[in-house]
N, C-alpha and C positions, 0 to 999 in steps of 0.2 A: 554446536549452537553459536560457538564468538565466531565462527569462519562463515556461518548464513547471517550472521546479524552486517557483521563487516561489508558482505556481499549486497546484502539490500541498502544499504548504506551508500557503497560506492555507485549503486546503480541510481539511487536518488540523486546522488550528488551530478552523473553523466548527466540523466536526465533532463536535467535543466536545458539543458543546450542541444540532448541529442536525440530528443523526441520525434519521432516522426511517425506522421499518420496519414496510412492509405486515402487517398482521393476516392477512392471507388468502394472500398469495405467499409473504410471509418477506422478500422485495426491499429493503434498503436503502437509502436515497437521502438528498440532502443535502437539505436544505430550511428554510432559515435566513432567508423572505422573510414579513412581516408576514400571516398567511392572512386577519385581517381587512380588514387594505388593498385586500387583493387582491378580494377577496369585494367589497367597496363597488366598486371600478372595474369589474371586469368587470359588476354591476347597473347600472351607468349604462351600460353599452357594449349588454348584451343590453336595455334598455329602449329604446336610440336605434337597433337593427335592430329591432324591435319596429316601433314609430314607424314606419319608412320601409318596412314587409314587408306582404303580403299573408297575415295570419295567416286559417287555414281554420278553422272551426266544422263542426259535426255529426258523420259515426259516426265518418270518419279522424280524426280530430282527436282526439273520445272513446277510439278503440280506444289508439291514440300515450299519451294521459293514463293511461288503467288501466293499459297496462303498465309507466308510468315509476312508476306510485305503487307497483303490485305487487312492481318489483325496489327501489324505493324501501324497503318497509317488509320485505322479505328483509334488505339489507345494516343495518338499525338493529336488525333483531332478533340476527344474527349477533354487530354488535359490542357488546351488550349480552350476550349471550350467555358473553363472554369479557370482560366489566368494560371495554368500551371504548367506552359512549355516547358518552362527554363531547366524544371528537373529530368529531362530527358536530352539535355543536349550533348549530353555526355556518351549518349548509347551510340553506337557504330554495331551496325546490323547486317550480320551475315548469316545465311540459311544451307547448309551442308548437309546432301543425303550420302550417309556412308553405309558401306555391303558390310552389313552384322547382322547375323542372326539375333540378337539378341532383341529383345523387347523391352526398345529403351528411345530416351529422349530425353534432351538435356537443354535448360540456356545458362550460360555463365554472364557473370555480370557486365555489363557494359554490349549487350544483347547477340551475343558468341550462340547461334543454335545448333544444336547436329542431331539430327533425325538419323533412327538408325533405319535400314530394311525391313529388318527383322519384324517390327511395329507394325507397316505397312498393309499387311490383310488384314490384321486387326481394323484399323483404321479403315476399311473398306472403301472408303471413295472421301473427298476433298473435306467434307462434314468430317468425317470420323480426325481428319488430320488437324482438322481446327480446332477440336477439342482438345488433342497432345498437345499441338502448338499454343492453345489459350494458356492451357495451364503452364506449357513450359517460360513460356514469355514472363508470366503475372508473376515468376519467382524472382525475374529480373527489377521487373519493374518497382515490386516491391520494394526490395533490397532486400531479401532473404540472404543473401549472403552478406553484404551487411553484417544485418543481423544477427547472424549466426558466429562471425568472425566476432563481434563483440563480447557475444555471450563466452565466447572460447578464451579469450583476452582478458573479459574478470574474473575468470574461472582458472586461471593460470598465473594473472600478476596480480591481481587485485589492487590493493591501495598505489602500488609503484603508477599505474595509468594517470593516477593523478599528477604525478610528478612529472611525468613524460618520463619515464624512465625507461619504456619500451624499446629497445633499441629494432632498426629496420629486419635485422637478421630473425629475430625472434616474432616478428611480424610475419613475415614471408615463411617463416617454420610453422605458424598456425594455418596460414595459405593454404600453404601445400600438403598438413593434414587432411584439411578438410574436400582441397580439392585431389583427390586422389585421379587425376587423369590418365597418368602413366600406367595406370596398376587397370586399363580399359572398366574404371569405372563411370568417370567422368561424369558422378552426381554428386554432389554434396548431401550430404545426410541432414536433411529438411528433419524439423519438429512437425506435430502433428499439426498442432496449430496455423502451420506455417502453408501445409499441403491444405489442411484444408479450405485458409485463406486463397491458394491460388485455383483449386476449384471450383470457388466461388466468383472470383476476378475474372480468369478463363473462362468463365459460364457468361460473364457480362462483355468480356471481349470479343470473344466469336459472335456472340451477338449485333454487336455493336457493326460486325465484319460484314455481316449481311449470312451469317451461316444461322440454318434453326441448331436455337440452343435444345430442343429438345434431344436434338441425335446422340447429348452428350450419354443420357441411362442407357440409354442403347451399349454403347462403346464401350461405360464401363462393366458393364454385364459380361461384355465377350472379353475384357481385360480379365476379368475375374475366371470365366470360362476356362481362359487360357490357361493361366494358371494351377489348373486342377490336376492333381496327380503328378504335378511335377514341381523344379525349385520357382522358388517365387520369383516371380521379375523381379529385377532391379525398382524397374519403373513404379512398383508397387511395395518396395520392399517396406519402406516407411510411413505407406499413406494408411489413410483412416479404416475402417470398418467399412467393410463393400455397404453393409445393411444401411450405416451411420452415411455413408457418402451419398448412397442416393436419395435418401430421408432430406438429408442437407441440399441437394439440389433440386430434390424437388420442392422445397423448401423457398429457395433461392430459382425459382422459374419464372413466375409471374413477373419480378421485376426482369428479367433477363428478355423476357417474350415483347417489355415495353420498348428494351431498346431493340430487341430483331425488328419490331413496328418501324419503330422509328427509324431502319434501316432500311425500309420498305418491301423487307418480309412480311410474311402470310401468311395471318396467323388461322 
């Protein structure tokens, strides 16, 4: 009980300062972790799966790039649209389709994508890729990792954060817990809260893209589909309730359907 009182204590005390709240959800989260640091480490992490990956060239690989640059330059015109460039000027956006079976999709901070193969029939045509790409994006933009890296930080040093007593090695040790890339995982282990925020986000970005947000139930149906009878995706191993996600998105469609309008979809 004195180590959760300590803990809500410390998190008041960040707070003050390290409050942030989605432009797009409204969602506030703590995020008190250097977002430059983080941006340089995860670049050296997605350049060393880069390195050791079978990166694909030609039309998959093209089709994967327009769509990450289309919802790319959706979410820059959104937060410019609302006086909030500046917090993206930190992102450097690269889109990588790499030869894996596996059924995965990932963005690391500072807008690092790599779309795997594997994903690819799921995702059946440039819609279905919008939807991985929305949501993989919104975890950037967020600052889910961030966030997450914070949550690991009071949960490991507690009152010492106040002091600056953190020293960089013990930083870059929660890093690389959480980013387990070598180990070809190359997800960070998202909260639910956090998946289900970028489903929501990625629901209003492909929108925004010019893609009908409704393809997204579609996608996640045959995500789920996939899944059956065998180990669960990655891509799904943390996220919400199939029944709860789509309840939640279709929850979250009517506003989504204003900005596909607004994007001069048809509805």
């Amino acid at each position: 009980m004195k180590i959760l009182k300590t803990s809500a204590l410390l998190i008041a005390a960040l707070g003050v300062t390290a409050c942030v709240t989605n432009p797009i959800t409204g969602r506030s989260s703590i995020q008190f972790a250097n977002n430059s640091e983080i941006a340089t480490a995860a670049a050296a992490e997605y350049k060393s799966t880069l390195a050791s990956a079978k990166i694909v060239t030609g039309t998959d690989a093209n089709r994967v790039k327009n769509v990450g640059a289309r919802i790319k330059n959706a979410a820059y015109a959104y937060y410019k649209s609302i006086g909030r460039e500046s917090a993206l000027s930190g992102y450097n956006w690269e889109f990588n389709l790499i030869q894996d079976s596996q059924l995965n999709a990932w963005c690391m901070p500072g807008g690092k994508v790599a779309f795997y193969t594997g994903i690819l029939p799921v995702c059946k045509d440039d819609n279905g890729i919008a939807v991985v790409m929305g949501h993989e994006v919104s975890h950037a933009l967020a600052g889910h990792g961030n966030e997450r890296i914070s949550q690991a930080m009071i949960a490991q040093y507690g009152g010492s954060l106040l002091g600056g007593a953190v020293s960089n090695s013990q930083w870059a040790g929660i890093f690389e817990r959480l980013y387990p890339v070598t180990a070809q995982v190359g997800l960070l282990a998202y909260g639910r809260k956090q998946e289900s925020e970028a489903d929501e986000m990625g629901l209003y970005l492909m929108a925004m893209a010019g893609y009908d947000p409704r393809n997204a139930i579609s996608f996640w149906q045959r995500m789920e589909a996939a899944s059956t009878g065998s180990k669960t995706p990655e891509f799904l191993s943390t996220h919400p309730n199939p029944q709860n996600r789509i309840a939640d998105l279709n929850a979250d469609m009517p506003k989504a359907l204003q900005y596909y309008k607004a994007a001069g979809g048809k509805l």
